[in-house]
N, C-alpha and C positions, 0 to 999 in steps of 0.2 A: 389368144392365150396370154395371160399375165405372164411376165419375166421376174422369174426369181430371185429374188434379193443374196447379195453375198451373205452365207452362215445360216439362211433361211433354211428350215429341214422341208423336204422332199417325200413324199407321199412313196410306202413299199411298193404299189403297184405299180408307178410311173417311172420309177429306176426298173422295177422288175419287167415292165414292156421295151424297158430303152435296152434291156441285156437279149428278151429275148423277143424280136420285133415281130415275129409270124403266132397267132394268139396258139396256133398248133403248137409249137415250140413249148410255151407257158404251160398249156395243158399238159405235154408229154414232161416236163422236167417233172408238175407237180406227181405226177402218175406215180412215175419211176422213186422217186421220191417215198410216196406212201406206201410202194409195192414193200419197199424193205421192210416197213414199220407191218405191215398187213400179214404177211405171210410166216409158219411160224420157220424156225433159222434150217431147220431140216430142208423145207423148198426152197429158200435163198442160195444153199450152198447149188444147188444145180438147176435153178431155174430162175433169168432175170430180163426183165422187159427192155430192148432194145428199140422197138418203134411204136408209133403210135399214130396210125392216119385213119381219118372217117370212120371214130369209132373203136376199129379194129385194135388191140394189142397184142403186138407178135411178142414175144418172148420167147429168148433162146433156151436152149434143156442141153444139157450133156450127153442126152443118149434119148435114144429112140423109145423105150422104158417106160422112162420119166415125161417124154411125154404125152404116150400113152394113159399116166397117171393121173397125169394134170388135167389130161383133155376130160376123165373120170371126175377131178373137184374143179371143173369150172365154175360151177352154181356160186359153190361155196366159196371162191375165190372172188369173184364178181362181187361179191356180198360183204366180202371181208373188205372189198378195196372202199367200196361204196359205203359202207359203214366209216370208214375212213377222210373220204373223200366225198360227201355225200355230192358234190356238184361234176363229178369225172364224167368226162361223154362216153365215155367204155361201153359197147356195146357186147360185142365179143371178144373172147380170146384165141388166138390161135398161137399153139407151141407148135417150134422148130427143131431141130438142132443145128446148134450151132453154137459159134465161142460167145463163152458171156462176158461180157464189160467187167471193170474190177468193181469191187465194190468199195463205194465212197470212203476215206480215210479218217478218221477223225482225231483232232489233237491229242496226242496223249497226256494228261496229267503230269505234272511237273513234279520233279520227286521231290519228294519233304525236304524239307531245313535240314542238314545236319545237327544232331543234337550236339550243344555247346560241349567245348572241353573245358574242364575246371582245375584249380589248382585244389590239390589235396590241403593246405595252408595257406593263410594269408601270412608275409612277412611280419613281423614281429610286430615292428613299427606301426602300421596298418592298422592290425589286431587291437593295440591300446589306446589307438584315435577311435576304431570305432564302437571300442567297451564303453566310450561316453558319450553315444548318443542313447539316448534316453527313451525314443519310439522304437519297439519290436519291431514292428514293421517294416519302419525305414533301414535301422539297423540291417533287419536280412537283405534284403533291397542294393543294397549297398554293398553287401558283402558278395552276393550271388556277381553284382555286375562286376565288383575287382575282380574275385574265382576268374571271371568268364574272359575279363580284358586283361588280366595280367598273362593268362596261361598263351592269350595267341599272340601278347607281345615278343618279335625276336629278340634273344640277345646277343648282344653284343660281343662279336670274337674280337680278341684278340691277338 
C-alpha cells in the first residue's frame, strides 16, 4: 500500500473502515442511519434499530403494541429501507421492547445577525460632506455605514 503524502486527501471509505473496522459495524452504522430518513417520524418516535448481525435487525419499540404493529409493516419497512439503501444485507426484522437510543442531534442554526442599530441623524458636519458627493449611490452607502458605525460607537463619560 502506497503512504500518503502530507495534505494529500483520503478516500470516505478508507477513513470510514479505519472508524469502523468490522465491515458489520459499516453496515449497521449505515442501517441505523437510513432507518431515520426511511421511516415516517410517527415510527421513529417509538421504534429505532439498535443491532444488526447476519442479516437480522432488531430494533427496539416502546411497548409490546407497537410492536406488534411493526411486526404487521415489516414488508413495507424492508422496502422503504431498501429503497433507501438499496445495497443493506437486511434480511429480517425483528422488534423488541426495549429503550431506544437517542436520536442523533443535529447542529442547530445559528441565529441571524442582529439587525444594525442606526442613528435617527447624521451630525451636522457629516450631513454637508456628504450633500457633496455627487453618486446616489455611494452617497446612501456611506450614509447607512455612518447611521450604523456612529450609533455603536461609545461615548465618552465624563
Amino acid at each position: 500500500m502506497a503512504k500518503r503524502k502530507k495534505g494529500e486527501l483520503e478516500s470516505v471509505a478508507k477513513v470510514l473502515k479505519s472508524v469502523y473496522p468490522a465491515p458489520d459495524q459499516l453496515e449497521a452504522a449505515k442501517v441505523f442511519a437510513w432507518w431515520g430518513r426511511s421511516v415516517p417520524p410517527r415510527i421513529l418516535e417509538h421504534a429505532r434499530p439498535v443491532r444488526l448481525s447476519r442479516g437480522i435487525l432488531i430494533v427496539h419499540v416502546t411497548s409490546s403494541v407497537w410492536a406488534n404493529e411493526l411486526h404487521y409493516l415489516t414488508n413495507d419497512l424492508l422496502t422503504r429501507l431498501r429503497k433507501h439503501a438499496p445495497n443493506t444485507p437486511i434480511e429480517k426484522i425483528r422488534f423488541q421492547v426495549g429503550p431506544l437510543p437517542d436520536l442523533p442531534r443535529h447542529p442547530e442554526e445559528p441565529p441571524p445577525p442582529p439587525e444594525p442599530v442606526r442613528l435617527a441623524s447624521l451630525p451636522e458636519e457629516l450631513g454637508r460632506a456628504l450633500s457633496r458627493v455627487e453618486d446616489d449611490n455611494l452617497r446612501k452607502a456611506i450614509t447607512d455605514a455612518a447611521t450604523t458605525s456612529l450609533a455603536r460607537t461609545p461615548k465618552p463619560t465624563r
